[in-house]
PLY file of the C-alpha trace (Angstrom):
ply
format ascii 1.0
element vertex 178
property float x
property float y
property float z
element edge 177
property int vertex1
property int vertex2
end_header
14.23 -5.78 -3.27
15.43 -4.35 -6.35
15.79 -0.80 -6.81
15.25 0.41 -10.28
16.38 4.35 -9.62
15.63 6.80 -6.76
11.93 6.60 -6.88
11.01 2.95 -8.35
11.13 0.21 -6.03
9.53 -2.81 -5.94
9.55 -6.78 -6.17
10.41 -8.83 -8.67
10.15 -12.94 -8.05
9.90 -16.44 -9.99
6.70 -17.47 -8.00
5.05 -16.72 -4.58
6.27 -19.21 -1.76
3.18 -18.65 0.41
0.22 -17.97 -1.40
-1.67 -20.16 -3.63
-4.83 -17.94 -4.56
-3.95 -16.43 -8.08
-6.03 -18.46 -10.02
-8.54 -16.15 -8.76
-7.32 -12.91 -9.83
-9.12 -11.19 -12.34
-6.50 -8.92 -13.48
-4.31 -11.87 -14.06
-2.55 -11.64 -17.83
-2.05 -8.17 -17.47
-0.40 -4.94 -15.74
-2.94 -3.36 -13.81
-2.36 0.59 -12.84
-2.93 1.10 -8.79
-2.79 3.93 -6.75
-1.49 2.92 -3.02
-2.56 5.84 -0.24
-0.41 5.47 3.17
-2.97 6.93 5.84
-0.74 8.44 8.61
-2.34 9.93 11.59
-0.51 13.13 13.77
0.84 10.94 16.43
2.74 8.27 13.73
0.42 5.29 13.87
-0.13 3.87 10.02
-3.51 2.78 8.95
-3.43 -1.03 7.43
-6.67 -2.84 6.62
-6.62 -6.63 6.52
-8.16 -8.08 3.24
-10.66 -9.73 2.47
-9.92 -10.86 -1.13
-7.81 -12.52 -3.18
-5.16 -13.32 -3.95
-3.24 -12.66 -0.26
-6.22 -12.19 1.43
-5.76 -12.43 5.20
-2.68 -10.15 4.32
-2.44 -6.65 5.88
-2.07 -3.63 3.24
-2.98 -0.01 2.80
-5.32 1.77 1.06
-5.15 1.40 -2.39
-7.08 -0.01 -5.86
-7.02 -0.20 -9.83
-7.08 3.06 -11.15
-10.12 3.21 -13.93
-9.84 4.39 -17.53
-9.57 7.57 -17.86
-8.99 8.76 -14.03
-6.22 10.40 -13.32
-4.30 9.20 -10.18
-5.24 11.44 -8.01
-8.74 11.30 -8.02
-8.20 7.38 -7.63
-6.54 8.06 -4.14
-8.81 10.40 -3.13
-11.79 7.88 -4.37
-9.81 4.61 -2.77
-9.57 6.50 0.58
-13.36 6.96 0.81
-14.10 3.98 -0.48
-11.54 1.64 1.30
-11.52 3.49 4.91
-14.81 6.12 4.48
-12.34 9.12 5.23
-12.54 12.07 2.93
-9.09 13.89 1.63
-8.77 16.52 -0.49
-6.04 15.94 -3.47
-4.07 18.60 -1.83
-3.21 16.84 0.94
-1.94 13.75 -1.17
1.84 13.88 -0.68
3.55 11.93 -3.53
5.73 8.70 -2.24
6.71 7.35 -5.54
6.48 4.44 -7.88
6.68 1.05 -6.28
6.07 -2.52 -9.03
5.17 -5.84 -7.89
5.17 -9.06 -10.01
5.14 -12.39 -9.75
5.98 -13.73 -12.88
4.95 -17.38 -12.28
1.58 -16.14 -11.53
1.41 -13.61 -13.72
0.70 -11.08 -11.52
1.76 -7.43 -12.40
1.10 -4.41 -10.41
2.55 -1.07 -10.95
1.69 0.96 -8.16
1.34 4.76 -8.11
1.95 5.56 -4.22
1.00 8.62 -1.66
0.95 9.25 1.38
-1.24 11.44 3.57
-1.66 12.57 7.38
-4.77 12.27 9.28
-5.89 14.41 12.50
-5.56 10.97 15.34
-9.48 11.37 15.51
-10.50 10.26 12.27
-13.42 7.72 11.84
-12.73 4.81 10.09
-15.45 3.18 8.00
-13.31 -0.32 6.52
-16.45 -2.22 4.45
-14.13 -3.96 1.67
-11.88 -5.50 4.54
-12.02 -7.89 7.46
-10.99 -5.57 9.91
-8.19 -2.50 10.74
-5.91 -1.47 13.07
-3.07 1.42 13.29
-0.14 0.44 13.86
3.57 1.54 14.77
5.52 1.10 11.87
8.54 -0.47 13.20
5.92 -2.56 15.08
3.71 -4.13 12.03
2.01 -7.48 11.89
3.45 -10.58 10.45
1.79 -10.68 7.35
1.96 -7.31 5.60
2.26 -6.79 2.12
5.45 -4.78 1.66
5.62 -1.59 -0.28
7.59 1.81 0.80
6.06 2.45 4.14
9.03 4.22 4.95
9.64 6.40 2.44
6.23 7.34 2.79
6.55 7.97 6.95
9.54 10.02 5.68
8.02 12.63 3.28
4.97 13.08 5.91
7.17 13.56 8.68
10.50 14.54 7.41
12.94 15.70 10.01
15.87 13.44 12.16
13.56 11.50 13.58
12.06 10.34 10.51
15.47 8.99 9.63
15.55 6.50 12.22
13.10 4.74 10.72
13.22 1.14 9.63
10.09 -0.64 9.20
9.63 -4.24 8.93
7.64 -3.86 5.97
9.38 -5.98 3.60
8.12 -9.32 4.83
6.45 -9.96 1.76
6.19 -13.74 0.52
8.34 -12.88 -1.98
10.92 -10.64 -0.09
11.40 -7.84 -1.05
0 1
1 2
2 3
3 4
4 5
5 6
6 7
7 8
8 9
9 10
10 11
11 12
12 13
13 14
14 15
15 16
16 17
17 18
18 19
19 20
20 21
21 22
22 23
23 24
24 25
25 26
26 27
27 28
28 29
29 30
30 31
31 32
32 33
33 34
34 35
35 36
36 37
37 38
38 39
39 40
40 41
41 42
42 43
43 44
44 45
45 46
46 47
47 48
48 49
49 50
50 51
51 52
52 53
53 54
54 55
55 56
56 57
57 58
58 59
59 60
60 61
61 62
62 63
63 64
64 65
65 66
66 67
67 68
68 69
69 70
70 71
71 72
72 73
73 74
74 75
75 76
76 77
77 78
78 79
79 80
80 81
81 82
82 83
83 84
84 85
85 86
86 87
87 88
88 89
89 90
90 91
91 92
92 93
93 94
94 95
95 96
96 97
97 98
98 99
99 100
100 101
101 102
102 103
103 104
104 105
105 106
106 107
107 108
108 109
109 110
110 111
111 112
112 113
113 114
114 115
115 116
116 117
117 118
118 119
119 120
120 121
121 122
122 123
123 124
124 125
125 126
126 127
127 128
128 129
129 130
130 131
131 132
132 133
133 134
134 135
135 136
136 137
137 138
138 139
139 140
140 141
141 142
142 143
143 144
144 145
145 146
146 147
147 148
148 149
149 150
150 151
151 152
152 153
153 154
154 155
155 156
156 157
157 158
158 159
159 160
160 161
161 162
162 163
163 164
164 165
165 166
166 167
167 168
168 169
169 170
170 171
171 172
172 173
173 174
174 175
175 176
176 177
């Protein structure tokens, strides 16, 4: 993981070790803008979805997408969350995580990600019709394959308080390890 100041983090590697679905990626050539929205209910559990597309489909992530010309980030969280997990936020209740950057340079994959975080009453209905399936999960409890990203940070600023310092999720299991 390299750290590139107090709120940039991210992954930087030669090539991806596990995943061989690239060629695929539309937004390949490029640096595509994403908003990333970490869906936190009351009682701690994180939301992940498990996608559907590639490349690292069959990977579990968070709620996020390609932010389109002209809207600003906010709106793209807000519009990601309904469309990714059919729950509807207000853009007050987006609480701002950071900057997190992914690339894989042999693949030419570049993703700078704009991320947030936001709690959820442990009610909500989810409504997933982009992924496979989803699940909430304990975040020092995720699954195996789980595209990293600051999942901790994000618990943090939601939750804040001593307990929220304890926290050490397993989230960096990315192929390419950060």
């Amino acid at each position: 993981m390299e750290s590139c100041g107090p709120s940039v983090r991210g992954s930087v590697a030669e090539s991806a070790k596990e995943i061989g679905d690239f060629e695929q990626d539309p937004y390949k050539n490029g640096i595509v803008v994403c908003v990333l929205v970490y869906i936190l209910r009351e009682d701690g559990k994180l939301l992940l979805l498990k996608r559907k597309k590639s490349p690292y489909s069959g990977y579990w992530e968070t709620v996020g997408g390609k932010v389109e010309f002209l809207e600003p980030l906010e709106k793209a969280a807000v519009r990601e969350v309904k469309e990714e997990s059919g729950i509807e936020i207000d853009e007050s209740s987006l609480q701002f995580v950071g900057i997190f950057q992914h690339i894989v340079k042999a693949e030419k994959y570049h993703r700078v990600l704009v991320v947030y975080a936001v709690k959820v009453p442990v009610n909500v209905e989810i409504n997933v019709s982009e992924h496979d399936e989803f699940e909430w999960f304990d975040i020092n409890n995720l699954p195996e394959k789980v595209l990293c990203g600051p999942i901790d940070d994000a618990y943090r600023i939601v939750f804040g308080g001593s307990d929220a310092e304890k926290v050490e999720t397993e989230a960096r299991k990315h192929p390419e390890g950060c």
